[in-house]
C-alpha positions as CSV (number, residue, x, y, z in Angstrom):
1,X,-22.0,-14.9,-5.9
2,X,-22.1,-13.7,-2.3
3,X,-19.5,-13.0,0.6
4,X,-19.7,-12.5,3.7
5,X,-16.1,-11.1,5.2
6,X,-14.8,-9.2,7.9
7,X,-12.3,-6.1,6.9
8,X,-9.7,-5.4,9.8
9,X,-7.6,-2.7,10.4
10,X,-4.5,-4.9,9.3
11,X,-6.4,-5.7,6.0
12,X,-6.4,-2.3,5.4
13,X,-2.6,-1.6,5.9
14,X,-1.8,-4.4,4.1
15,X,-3.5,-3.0,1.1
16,X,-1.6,0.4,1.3
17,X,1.3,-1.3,1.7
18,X,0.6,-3.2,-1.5
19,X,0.0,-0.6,-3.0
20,X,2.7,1.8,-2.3
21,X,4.8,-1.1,-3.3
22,X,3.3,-1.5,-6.6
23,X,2.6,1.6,-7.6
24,X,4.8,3.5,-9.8
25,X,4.6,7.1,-7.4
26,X,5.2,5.2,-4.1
27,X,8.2,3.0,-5.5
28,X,9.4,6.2,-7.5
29,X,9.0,8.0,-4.1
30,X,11.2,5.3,-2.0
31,X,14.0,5.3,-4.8
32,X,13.9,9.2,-4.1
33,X,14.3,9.3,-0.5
34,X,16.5,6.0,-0.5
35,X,19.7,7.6,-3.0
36,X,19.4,11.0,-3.0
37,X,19.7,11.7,0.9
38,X,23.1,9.6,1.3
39,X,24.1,11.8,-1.9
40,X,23.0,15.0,0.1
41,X,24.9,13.1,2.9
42,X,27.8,13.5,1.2
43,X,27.5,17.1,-0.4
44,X,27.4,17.9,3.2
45,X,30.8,16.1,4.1
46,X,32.3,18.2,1.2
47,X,31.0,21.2,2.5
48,X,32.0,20.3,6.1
49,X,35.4,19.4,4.8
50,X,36.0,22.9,2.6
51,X,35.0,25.4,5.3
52,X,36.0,23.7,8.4
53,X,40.0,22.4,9.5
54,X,38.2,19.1,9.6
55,X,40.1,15.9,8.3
56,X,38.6,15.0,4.9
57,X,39.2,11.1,5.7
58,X,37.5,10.3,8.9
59,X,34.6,12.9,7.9
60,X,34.1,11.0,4.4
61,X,34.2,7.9,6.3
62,X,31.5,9.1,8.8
63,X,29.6,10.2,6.0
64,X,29.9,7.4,3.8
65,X,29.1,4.5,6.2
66,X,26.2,6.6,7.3
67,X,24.9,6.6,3.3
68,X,25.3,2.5,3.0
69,X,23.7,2.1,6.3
70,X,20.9,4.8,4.9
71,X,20.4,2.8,1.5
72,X,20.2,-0.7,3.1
73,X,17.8,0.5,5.5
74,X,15.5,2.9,4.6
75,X,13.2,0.6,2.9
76,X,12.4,-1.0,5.9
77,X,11.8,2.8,8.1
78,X,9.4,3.6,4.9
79,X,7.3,0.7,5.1
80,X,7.0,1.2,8.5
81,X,6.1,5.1,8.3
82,X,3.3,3.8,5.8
83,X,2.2,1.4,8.3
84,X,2.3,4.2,11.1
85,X,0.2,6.6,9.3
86,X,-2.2,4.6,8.1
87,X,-3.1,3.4,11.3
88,X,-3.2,7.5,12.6
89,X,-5.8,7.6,10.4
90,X,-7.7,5.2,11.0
91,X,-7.7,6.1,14.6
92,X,-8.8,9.3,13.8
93,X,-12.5,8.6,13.2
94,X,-14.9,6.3,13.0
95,X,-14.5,3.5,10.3
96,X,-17.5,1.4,10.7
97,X,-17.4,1.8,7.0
98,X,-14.4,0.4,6.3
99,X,-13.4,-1.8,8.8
100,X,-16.2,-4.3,10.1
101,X,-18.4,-6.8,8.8
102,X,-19.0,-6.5,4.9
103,X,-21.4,-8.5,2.6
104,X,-20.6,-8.6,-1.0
105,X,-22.8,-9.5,-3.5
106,X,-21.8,-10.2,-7.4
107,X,-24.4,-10.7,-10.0
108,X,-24.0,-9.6,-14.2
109,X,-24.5,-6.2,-13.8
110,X,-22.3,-5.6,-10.9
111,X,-21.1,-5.7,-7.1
112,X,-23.1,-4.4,-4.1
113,X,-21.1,-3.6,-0.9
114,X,-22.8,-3.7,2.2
115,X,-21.7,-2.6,5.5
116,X,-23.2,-1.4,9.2
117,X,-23.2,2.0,8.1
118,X,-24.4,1.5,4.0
119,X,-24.0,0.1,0.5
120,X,-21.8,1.2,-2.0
121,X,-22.8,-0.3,-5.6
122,X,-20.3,-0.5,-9.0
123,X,-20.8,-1.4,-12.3
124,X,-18.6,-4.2,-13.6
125,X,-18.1,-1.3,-16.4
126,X,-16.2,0.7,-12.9
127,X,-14.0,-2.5,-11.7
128,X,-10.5,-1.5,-13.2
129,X,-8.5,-4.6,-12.6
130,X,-8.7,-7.3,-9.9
131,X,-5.1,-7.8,-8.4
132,X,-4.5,-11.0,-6.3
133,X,-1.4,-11.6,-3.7
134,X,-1.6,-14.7,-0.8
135,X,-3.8,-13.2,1.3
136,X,-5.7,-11.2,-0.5
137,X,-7.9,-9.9,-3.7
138,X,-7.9,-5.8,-4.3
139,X,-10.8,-5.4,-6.9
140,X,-9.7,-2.2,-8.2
141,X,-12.5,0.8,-8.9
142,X,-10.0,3.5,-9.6
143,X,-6.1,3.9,-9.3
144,X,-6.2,4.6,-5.6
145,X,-9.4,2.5,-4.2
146,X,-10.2,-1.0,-4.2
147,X,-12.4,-3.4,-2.9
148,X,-10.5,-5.4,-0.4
149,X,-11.2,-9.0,0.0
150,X,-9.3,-11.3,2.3
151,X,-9.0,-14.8,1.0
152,X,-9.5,-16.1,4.5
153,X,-13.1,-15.6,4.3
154,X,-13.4,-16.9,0.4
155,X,-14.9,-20.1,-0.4
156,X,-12.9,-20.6,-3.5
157,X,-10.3,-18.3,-4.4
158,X,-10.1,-19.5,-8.2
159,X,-14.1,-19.3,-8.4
160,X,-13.9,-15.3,-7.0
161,X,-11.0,-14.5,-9.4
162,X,-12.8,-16.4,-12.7
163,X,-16.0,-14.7,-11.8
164,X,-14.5,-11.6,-11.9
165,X,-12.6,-12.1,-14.4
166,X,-15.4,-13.4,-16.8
167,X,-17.8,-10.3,-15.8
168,X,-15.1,-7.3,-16.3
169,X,-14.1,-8.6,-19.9
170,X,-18.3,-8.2,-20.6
């Protein structure tokens, strides 16, 4: 099986965001930051309101809103720092590796990568898991780096996921 795709930065943030939605560390991470600063938030109220003549009502109220507003958005602020530094790093260098025209070829023995800049090659043996959303296909190598395939340049979506499929249960 061969294909012939194009990998754009946005393919590639939409992988780490799939991932650090998936993963167990990045939603472990976001359930972190999400409760435990409006809980700091309001340590600091009680603080505030013990050492200071300040009025214990108005300053929990402050406090509290703040932590509600904090919980119902921060999800959203997270994605979009992922997004943010993933691009930063993209810009930083070149990434005619990465992003750019890609030809993929699948055979029994494994899948060949190539790119302007080289080939990468793995044994079906390497492939972890394949992991499909609606738009794309992460063919898993490790628990950190896939092979990202955008369905928009796929033939048949069911063919690529059966092929795979069939040659990582060899």
């Amino acid at each position: 099986m061969e294909i012939q795709y194009e990998l754009t930065e946005e393919d590639v943030v939409a992988f780490n965001l799939y991932h650090v939605k998936n993963s167990k560390v990045g939603k472990n991470s976001l359930q972190w930051q999400r409760f435990v600063s409006p809980l700091i938030f309001l340590l600091f109220a009680y603080f505030l309101s013990v050492f200071t003549d300040m009025a214990r009502g108005p300053l929990f109220a402050t406090f509290a809103l703040t932590a509600v507003v904090w919980v119902i958005l921060y999800p959203k602020y997270f994605y979009f720092h992922i997004t943010r530094q993933v691009r930063k790093m993209l810009k930083e260098g070149k990434n005619d590796g990465l992003v750019g025209e890609h030809f993929m070829k699948m055979n029994k023995t494994g899948m060949t990568d190539t790119t302007s800049t080289g080939e990468t090659n793995v044994q079906w043996t390497g492939v972890q898991r394949i992991i499909e959303d609606a738009d794309y296909f992460y063919i898993y190598t490790s628990t950190v780096s896939a092979y990202i395939l955008p369905k928009r340049d796929v033939y048949s979506e069911e063919a690529v996921k059966a092929y795979v499929e069939k040659r990582m249960g060899n």
